[in-house]
Biopython code that builds the backbone (N, CA, C, O; Angstrom):
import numpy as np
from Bio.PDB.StructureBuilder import StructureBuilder

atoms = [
    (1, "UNK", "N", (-93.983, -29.184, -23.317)),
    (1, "UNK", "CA", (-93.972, -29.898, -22.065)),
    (1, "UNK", "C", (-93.264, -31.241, -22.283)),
    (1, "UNK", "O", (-93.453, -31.917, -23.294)),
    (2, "UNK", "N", (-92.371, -31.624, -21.205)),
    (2, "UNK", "CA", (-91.779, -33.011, -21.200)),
    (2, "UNK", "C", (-92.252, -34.403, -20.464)),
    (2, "UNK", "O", (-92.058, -34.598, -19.265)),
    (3, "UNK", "N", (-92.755, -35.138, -21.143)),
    (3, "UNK", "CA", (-93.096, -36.293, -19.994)),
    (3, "UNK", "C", (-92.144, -36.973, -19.689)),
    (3, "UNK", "O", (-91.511, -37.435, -20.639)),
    (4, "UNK", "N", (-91.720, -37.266, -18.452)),
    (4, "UNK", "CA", (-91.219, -38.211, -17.883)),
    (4, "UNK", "C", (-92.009, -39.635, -16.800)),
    (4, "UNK", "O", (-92.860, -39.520, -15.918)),
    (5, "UNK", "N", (-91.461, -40.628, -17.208)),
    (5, "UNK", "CA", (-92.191, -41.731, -16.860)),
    (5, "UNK", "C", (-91.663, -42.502, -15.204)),
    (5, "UNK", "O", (-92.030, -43.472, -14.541)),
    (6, "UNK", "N", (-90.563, -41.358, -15.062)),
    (6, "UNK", "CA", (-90.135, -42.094, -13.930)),
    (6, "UNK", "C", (-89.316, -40.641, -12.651)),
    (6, "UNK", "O", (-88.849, -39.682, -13.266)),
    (7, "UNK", "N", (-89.238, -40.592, -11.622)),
    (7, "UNK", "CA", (-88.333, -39.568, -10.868)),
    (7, "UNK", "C", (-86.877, -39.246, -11.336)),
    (7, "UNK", "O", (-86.358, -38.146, -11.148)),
    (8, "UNK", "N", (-86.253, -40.306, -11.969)),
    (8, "UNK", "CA", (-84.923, -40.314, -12.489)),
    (8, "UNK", "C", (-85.089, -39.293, -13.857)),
    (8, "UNK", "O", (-84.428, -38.264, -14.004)),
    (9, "UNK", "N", (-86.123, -39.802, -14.836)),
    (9, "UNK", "CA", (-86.384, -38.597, -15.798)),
    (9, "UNK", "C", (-86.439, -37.435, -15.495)),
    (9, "UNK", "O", (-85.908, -36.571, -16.193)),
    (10, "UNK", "N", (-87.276, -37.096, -14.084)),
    (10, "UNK", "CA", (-87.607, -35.812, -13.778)),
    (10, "UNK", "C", (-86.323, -35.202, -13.141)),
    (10, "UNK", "O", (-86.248, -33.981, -13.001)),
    (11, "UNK", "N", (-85.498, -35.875, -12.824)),
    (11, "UNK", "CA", (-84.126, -35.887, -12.296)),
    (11, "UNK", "C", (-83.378, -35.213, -13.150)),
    (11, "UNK", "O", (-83.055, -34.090, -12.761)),
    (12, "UNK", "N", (-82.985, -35.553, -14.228)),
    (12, "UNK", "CA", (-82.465, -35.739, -15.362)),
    (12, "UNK", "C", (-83.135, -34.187, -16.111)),
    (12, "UNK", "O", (-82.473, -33.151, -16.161)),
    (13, "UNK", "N", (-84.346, -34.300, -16.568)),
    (13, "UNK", "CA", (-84.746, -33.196, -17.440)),
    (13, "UNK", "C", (-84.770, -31.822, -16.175)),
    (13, "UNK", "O", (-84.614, -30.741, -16.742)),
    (14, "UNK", "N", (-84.907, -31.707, -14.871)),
    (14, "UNK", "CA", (-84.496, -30.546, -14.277)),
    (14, "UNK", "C", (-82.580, -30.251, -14.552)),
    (14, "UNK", "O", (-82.172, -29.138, -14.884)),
    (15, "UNK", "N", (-81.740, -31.310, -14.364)),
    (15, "UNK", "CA", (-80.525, -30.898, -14.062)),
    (15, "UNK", "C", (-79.865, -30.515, -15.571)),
    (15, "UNK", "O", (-78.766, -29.975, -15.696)),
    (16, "UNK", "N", (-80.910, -30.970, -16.894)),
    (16, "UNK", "CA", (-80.719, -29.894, -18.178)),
    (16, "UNK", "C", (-81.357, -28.737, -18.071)),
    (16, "UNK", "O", (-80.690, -27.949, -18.742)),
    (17, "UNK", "N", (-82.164, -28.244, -17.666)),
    (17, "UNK", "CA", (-82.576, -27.097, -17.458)),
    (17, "UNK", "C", (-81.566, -26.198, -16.630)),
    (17, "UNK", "O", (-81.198, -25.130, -17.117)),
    (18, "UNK", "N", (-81.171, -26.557, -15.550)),
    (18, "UNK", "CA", (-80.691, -25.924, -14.984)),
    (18, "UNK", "C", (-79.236, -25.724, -15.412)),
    (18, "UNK", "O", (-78.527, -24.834, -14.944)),
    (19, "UNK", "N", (-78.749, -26.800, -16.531)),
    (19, "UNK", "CA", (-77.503, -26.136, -17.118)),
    (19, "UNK", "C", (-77.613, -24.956, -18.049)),
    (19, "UNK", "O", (-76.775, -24.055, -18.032)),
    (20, "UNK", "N", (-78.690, -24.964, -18.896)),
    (20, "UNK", "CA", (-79.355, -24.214, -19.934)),
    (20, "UNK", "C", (-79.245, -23.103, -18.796)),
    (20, "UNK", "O", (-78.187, -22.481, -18.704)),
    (21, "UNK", "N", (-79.890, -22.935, -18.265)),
    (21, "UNK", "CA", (-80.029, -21.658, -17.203)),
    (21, "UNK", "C", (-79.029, -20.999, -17.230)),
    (21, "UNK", "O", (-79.090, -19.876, -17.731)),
    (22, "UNK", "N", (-77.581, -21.578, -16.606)),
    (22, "UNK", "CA", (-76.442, -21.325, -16.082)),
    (22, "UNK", "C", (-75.882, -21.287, -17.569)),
    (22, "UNK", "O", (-75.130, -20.313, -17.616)),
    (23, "UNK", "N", (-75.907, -21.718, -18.407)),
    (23, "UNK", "CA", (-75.179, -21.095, -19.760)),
    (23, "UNK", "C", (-75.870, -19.868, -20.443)),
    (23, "UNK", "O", (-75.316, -19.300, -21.384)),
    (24, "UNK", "N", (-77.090, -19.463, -19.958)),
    (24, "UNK", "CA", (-77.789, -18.148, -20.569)),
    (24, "UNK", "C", (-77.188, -17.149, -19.755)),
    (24, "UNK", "O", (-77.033, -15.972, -20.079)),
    (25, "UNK", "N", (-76.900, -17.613, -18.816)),
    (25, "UNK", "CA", (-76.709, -16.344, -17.497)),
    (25, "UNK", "C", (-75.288, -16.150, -17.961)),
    (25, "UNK", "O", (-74.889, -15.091, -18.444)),
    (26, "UNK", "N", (-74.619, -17.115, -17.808)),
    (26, "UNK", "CA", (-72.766, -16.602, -18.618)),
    (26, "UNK", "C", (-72.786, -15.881, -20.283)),
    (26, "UNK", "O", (-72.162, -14.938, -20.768)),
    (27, "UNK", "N", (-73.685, -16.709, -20.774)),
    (27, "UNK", "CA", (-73.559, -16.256, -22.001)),
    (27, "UNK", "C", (-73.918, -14.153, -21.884)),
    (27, "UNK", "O", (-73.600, -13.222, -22.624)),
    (28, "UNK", "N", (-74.620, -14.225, -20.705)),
    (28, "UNK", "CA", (-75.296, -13.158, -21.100)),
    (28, "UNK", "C", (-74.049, -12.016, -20.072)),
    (28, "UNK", "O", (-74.318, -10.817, -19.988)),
    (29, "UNK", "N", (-72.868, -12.533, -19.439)),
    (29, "UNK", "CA", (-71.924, -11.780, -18.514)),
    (29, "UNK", "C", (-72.643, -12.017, -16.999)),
    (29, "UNK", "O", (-72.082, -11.338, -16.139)),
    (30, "UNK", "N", (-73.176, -12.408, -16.757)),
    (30, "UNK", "CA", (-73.746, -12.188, -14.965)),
    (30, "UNK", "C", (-72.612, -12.862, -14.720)),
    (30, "UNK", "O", (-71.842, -12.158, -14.066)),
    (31, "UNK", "N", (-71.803, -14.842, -15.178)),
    (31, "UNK", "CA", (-71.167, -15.123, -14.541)),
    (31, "UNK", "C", (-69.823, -15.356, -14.895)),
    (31, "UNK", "O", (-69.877, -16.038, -15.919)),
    (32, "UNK", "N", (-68.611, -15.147, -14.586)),
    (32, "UNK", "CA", (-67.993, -15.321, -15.041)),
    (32, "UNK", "C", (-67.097, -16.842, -15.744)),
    (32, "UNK", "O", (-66.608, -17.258, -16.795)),
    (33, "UNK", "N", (-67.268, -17.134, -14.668)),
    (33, "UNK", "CA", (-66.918, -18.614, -14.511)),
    (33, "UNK", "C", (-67.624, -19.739, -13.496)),
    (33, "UNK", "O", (-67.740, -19.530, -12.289)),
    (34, "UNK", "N", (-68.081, -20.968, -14.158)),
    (34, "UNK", "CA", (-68.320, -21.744, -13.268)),
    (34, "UNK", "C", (-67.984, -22.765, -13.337)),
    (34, "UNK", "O", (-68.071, -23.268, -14.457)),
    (35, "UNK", "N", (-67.342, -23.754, -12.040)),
    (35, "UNK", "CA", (-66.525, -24.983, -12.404)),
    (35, "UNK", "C", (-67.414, -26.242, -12.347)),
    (35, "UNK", "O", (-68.475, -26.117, -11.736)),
    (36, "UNK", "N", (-67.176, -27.231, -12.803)),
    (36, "UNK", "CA", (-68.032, -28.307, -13.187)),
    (36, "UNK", "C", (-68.389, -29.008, -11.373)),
    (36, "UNK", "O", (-69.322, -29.754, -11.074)),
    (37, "UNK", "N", (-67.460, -28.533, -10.567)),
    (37, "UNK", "CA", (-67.477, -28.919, -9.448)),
    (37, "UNK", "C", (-68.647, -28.146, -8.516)),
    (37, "UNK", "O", (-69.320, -28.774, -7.698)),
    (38, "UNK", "N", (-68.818, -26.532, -8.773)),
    (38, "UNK", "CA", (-69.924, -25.980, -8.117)),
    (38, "UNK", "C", (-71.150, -26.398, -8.756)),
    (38, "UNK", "O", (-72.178, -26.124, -8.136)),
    (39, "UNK", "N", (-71.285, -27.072, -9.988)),
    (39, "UNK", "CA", (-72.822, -27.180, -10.813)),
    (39, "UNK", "C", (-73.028, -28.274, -10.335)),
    (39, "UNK", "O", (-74.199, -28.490, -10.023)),
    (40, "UNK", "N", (-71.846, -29.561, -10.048)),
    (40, "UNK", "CA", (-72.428, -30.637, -9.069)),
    (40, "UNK", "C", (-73.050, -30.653, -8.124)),
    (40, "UNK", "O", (-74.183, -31.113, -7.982)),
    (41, "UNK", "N", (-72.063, -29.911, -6.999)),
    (41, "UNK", "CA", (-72.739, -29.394, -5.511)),
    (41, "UNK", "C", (-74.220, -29.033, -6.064)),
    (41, "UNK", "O", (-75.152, -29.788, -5.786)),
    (42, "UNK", "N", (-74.357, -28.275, -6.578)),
    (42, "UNK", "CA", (-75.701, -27.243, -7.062)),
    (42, "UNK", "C", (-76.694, -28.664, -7.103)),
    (42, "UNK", "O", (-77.574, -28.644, -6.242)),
    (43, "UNK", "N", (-76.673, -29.986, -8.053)),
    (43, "UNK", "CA", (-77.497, -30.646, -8.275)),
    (43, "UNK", "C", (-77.741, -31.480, -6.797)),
    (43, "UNK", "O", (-78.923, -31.764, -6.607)),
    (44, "UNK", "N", (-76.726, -31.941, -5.656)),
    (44, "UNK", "CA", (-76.973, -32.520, -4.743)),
    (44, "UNK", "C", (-77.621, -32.130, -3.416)),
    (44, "UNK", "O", (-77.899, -32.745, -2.386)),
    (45, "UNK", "N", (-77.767, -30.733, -3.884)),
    (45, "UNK", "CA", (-78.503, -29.916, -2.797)),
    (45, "UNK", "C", (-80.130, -30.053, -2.880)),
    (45, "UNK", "O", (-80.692, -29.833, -1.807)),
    (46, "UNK", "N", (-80.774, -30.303, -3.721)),
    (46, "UNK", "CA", (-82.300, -30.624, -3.945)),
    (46, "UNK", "C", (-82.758, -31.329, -2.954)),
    (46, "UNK", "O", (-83.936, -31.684, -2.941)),
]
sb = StructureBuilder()
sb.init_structure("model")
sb.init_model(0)
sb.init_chain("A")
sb.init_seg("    ")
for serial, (resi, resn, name, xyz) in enumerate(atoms, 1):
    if name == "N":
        sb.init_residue(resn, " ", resi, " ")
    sb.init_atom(name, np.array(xyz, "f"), 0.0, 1.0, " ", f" {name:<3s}", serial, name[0])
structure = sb.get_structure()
């Protein structure tokens, strides 16, 4: 488990997770490509 002491941490330790995510899923073929520009969009949508 990770503590974070502030919303910006919790900010922060979701939008590594969710790269981890998105590199298991390519690593594994689901995606082919993803541009640094859709993983942005992806974080401003929360």
């Amino acid at each position: 488990m990770i503590e974070c002491n502030s919303i910006e941490e919790v900010r922060e330790n979701i939008n590594q997770i969710d790269e981890e995510i998105v590199k298991l899923i390519a690593k594994r073929g689901l995606i082919k490509k993803i541009g640094s520009e859709k993983l942005s969009k992806l974080r401003y949508y929360r």
